[in-house]
MIDREN-463986 format. One record per residue (C-alpha): residue in three letters; x, y, z. Coordinates in steps of 0.2 Angstrom, whole numbers, plus 5000, padded with zeros to 4 digits. Layout:
<recs>
alaXYZ/...
</recs>
This chain:
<recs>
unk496649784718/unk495449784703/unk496249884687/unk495049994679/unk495250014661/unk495350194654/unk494350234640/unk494850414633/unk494350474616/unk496250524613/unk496750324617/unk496650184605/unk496650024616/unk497749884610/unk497249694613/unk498349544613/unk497349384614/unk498149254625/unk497449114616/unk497748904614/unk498248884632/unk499148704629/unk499748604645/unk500748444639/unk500548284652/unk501948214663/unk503148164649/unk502748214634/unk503748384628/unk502748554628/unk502648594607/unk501648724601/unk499848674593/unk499548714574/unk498748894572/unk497148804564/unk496848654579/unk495248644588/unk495548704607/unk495748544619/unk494348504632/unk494948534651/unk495348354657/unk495448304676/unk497248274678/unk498148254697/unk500048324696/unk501448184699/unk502448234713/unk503948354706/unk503048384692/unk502948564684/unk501148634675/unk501748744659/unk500348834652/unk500748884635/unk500049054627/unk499849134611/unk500149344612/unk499949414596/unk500649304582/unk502049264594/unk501949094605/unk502449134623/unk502149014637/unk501649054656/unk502348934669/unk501148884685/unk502648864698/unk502548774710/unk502648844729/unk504448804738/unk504448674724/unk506448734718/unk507148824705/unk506548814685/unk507348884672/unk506648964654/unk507449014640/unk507149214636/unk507349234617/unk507049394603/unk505449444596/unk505349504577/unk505649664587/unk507349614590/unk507949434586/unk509649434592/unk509049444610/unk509549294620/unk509649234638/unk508849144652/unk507749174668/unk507949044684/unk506349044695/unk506549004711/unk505148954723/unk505149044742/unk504049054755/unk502249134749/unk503649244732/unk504549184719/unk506249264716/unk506749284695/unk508449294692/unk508349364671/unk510049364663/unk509749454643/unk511049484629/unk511249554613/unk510049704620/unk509949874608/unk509750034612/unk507750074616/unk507750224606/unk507950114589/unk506150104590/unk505450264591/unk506250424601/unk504950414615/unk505950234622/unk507050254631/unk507150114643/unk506549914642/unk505349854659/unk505149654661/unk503449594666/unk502349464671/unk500649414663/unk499649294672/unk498349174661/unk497149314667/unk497949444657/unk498649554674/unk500249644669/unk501249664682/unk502949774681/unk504449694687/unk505649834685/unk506749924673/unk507949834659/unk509549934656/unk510649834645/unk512649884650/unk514149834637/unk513949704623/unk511849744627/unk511949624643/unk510949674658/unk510449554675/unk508849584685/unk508249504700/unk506549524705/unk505249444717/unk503349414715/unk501949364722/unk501249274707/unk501049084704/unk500749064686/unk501349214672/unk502249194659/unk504049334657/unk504249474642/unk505149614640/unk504649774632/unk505349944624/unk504550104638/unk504850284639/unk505250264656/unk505450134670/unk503550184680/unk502450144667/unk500750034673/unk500549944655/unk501549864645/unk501749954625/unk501549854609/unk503749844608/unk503849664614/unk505649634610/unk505849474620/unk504949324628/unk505049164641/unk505049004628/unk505048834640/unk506248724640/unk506148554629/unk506248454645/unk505048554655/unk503548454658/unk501848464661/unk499848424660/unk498648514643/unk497348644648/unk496748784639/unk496548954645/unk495949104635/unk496549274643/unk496949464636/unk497649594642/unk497649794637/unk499249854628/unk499750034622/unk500250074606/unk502050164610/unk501450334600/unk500050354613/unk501350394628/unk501850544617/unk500150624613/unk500450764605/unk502050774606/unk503050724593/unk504450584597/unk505850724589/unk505050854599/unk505350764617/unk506750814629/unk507550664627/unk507850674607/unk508750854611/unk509750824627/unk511650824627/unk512150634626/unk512850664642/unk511550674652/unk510950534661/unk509550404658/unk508550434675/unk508550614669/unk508050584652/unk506550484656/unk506050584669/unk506150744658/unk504950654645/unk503950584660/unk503450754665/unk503050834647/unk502150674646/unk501050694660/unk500850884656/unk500250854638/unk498850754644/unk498250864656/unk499050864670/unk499151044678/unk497351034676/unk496750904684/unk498250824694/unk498750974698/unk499850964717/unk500350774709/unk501150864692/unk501751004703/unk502750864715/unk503150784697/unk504050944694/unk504950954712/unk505850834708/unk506250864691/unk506951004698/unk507950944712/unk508550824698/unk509050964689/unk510151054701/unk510850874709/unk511650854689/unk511851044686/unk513151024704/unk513850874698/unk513350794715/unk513350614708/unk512250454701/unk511350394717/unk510550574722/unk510250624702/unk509350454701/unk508650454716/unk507650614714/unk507250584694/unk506450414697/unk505550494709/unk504850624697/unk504550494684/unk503550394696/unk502550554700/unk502350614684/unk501350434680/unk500250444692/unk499950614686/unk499650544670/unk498250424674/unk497450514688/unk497050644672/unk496550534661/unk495150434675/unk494750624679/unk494550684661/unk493450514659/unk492350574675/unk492250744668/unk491350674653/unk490050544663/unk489650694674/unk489350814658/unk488350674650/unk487450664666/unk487050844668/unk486450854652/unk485150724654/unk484650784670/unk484450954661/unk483350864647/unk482350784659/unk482050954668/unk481651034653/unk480450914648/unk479650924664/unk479551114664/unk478751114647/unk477251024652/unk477151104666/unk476651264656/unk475751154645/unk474751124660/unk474851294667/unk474251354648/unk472651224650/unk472151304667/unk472351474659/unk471051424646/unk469951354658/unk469651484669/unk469451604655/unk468051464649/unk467251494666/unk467451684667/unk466451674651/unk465051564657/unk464951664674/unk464551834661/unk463351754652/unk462651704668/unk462351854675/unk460851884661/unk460151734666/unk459151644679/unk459451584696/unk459951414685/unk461551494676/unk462051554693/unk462051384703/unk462951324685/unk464151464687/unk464551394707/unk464951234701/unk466351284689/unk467051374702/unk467351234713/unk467951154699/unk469351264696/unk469751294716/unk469851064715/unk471151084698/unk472051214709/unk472351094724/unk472950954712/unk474151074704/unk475051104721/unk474950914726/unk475950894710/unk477151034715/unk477550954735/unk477750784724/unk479150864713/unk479950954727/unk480050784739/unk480850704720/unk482350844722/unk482550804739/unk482750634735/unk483750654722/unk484950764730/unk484950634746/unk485450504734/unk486950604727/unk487550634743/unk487550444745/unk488450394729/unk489750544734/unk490050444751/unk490350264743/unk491450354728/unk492550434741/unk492750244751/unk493150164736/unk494450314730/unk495350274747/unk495050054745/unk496050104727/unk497450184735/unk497850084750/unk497849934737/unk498950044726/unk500050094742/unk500149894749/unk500849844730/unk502049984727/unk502749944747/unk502749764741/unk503949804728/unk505149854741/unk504749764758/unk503749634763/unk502149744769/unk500349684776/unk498849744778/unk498149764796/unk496849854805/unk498249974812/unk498850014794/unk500049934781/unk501449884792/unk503249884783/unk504449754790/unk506249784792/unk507149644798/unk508949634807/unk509949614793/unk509749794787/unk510649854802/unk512449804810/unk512449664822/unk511749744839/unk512049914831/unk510850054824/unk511750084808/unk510850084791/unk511549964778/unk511550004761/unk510449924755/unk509350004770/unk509650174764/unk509150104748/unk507450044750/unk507050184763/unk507650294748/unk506150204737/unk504950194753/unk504950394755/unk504950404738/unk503150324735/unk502750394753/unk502850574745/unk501650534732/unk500350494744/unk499850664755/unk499250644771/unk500250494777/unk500850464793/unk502150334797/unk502550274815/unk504150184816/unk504250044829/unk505949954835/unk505949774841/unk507249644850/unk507449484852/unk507449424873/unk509149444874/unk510149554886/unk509249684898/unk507749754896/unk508649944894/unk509949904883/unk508649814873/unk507449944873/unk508850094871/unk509149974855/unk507449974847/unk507250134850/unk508950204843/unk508450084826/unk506850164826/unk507550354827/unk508850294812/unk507350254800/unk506450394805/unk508050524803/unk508450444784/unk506750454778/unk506350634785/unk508150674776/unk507350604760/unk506050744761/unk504650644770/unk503950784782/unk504650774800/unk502850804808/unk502050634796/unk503450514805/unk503550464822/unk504750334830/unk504750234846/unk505750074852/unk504949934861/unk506249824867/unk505749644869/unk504049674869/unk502749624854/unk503849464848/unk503249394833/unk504149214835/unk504649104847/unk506349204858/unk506749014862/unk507648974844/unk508949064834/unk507749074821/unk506249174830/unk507449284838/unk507849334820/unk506349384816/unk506049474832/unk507549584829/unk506449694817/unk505949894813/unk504049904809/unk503450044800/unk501450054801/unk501050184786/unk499150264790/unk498150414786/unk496450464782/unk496950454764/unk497050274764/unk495450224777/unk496450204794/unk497250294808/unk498750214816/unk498650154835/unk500050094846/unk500449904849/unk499749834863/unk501349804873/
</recs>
């Protein structure tokens, strides 16, 4: 998915230039290059066998490197030390290569609170920046006792470079100017020179707050009791509603506020971290996208006044010399009702001259209406065109969001993109061995599938169970479909409407691996979850058995 950049008055956009992208050969250690040394010339270089590509890049005034890994080529490890922001920040990350992701396993210490910078922080999020300049957020930093925390991530990127920045909350979509931490390469890590020149867009931590002064946030007065889930959602929603939100995002800010609510009463009863959590991450999740479908709908607001107000220029222009034209007629035919009264004192000459000027106004007439059909097929056209360009804008909304939706499900299971729908895979180890109980860690992720499903109206999800070939056909298929009717209960008990998810078990049938090997089998033992809707460009359709 493409990012559009939003470019609102009450925004100041913030760039950091990745600059002096330096790639060190095969056994020569990475150094950085002198601030005032010319850029090296690409070079054609073929990689040794084993060998890791570092590419190294300057953020700011800080020197942070972003590591091209190597698919299934092992683990790496980077150092992850302070910034300015907060030298005493130390740790490490280990990268390890997977099938088609890369799993980061970030270890951090010496972390203090968020809120040292400003009152609006209150929590630390760890991204990814690709030599492009695409942020990508990783997930949320909490550092426990002594300022430790441990986060371990997958991604779908090859080549980024790792840092770690001060947010007001966990959902944020780009990274603030608090960089308190960043990857530094190893001295052994090797690798081959090439440079890359990349930015990406930053925002200055105030701009979160608007007008909102940091002591004047939720956060800043709550009772240090309080959790941070509901902190950050509190700030979240205030956020979102400073901006604008209840204007122009109304039903998202007013979900926002549904769960802050439930939030609320889940801490007001004492009922525990997980649900509290649970229904304030959701709320801060909503609230965001509240925030930035204002701001993109605050920007359209201003293209279509601007528009307006040059088609109303136009049609003024056009209007006044149409009267100019109308005024010049006017005078004309009082030029020849003059010549006809002095005609009538003269000879049968004046009165054959006095014929003629008549036809010549009946001929300026007909022209005057010609020009009038022409202005009316203009509108016409006009308004066809804007019909057109109404269409294509409502595809590409839908294109936007099924990218968005593909990512966020991404984040929690693999997900792909079919003609069906995108089609969320849970595989046999969520579930007890040849049982239909939820794991956990099941509960868990469907907890942050429905929650991103709620954001989205409209959806509909069709859960289908799978087997591998082993055992009968009806104990296979009661099976699939008992796993199926599990999924569908614990989402529709995490508020995802009963009427948008429908469940069915297949048994056997539809294996996607070979039932021969203890492998394929694995992979066949599966819950599939096609998400769908008109909102997102498709309409689900059952599996062809």
């Amino acid at each position: 998915m493409s990012r559009s950049p939003l470019l609102i008055a009450s925004f100041s956009s913030a760039l950091l230039l990745f600059s002096s992208l330096s790639l060190y050969a095969q056994d020569t250690p990475a150094q950085p290059a002198p601030d005032n040394a010319p850029q090296a010339q690409p070079q054609d270089q073929t990689l040794a066998p084993g060998q890791t590509p570092v590419f190294r890049v300057t953020v700011s005034e800080r020197l942070t490197r972003a590591v091209n890994y190597r698919n299934r080529g092992g683990s790496t490890m980077v150092e992850m030390k302070g910034t300015d922001l907060s030298p005493a920040i130390t740790g490490k990350a280990k990268v390890d290569g997977k099938a088609g992701r890369l799993g980061i396993d970030v270890e951090l210490n010496h972390m203090e609170p968020p809120i040292k910078f400003g009152g609006q922080f209150l929590t630390y999020v760890l991204w990814a920046i690709t030599p492009e300049g695409r942020a990508t957020n990783l997930g949320e930093v909490l550092p426990g006792d002594n300022g430790k925390d441990k986060i371990s991530v997958t991604t779908d990127l090859q080549a980024f470079g790792l840092i770690v920045t001060a947010e007001p909350y966990f959902a944020v979509i780009y990274p603030s100017d608090k960089v308190v931490a960043e990857n530094i390469v190893l001295h052994e890590t090797k690798g081959f020179e090439e440079t890359i020149s990349a930015k990406f867009d930053v925002l200055e931590g105030g701009q979160y707050v608007i007008d909102i002064p940091a002591d004047k946030l939720p956060s800043t007065q709550a009772d240090p009791r309080v959790p941070l889930d509901l902190l950050e959602a509190r700030n979240a929603v205030m956020i979102a509603k400073s901006v604008g939100a209840e204007r122009y995002a109304n039903d998202t800010i007013t979900q926002a506020e549904d769960m802050l609510g439930r939030a609320e009463d889940y801490y007001q009863r004492k009922q525990g971290r997980t649900p509290i959590g649970t229904a304030a991450r959701g709320a801060i999740q909503q609230a965001e996208e509240a925030r930035v479908l204002t701001l993109r709908r605050i920007e359209q607001a201003k293209e279509e006044a601007a528009r307006l107000a040059q088609e109303q220029a136009k049609a003024k222009a056009e209007a006044d010399a149409e009267a100019a034209h109308q005024a010049q007629l006017a005078a004309q035919a009082q030029s020849d009702e003059d010549a006809r009264r002095r005609a009538q004192a003269e000879a049968a000459q004046a009165q054959a001259q006095a014929a003629q000027a008549q036809a010549e106004a009946q001929q300026q007439a007909a022209l005057a209406q010609q020009q009038l059909a022409q202005a009316q097929a203009a509108t016409a056209q006009a308004a066809a065109a804007e019909a057109d360009r109404q269409r294509q804008e409502a595809i590409r909304q839908k294109e936007e969001m099924r990218a968005r939706l593909l990512a966020q499900l991404n984040q929690v299971l693999q997900t792909r993109d079919t003609a069906r729908g995108l089609i969320v895979s849970m595989p046999d180890v969520l579930f007890d061995f040849n049982k239909y109980t939820l794991k956990p860690e099941a509960r868990e992720r469907l907890a942050r599938i429905s929650g991103i499903v709620l954001a989205y109206p409209d959806l509909k999800l069709q859960i289908e169970g799978y087997t591998d070939s082993i055992g009968t056909d009806e104990y296979n298929l009661e099976l699939s479909q008992k796993r199926a009717d599990g999924v569908r209960a614990y989402l529709i008990s995490s508020s995802v409407p009963p009427d948008h998810v429908n469940s069915q078990g297949f048994g056997k049938s539809n294996p996607v691996a070979d039932n021969s090997t203890a492998a394929g089998r694995k992979l066949n033992r599966r819950v599939d979850m096609i998400v769908s809707g008109d909102v997102i460009g498709t309409q689900a359709q059952t599996p062809n058995p």
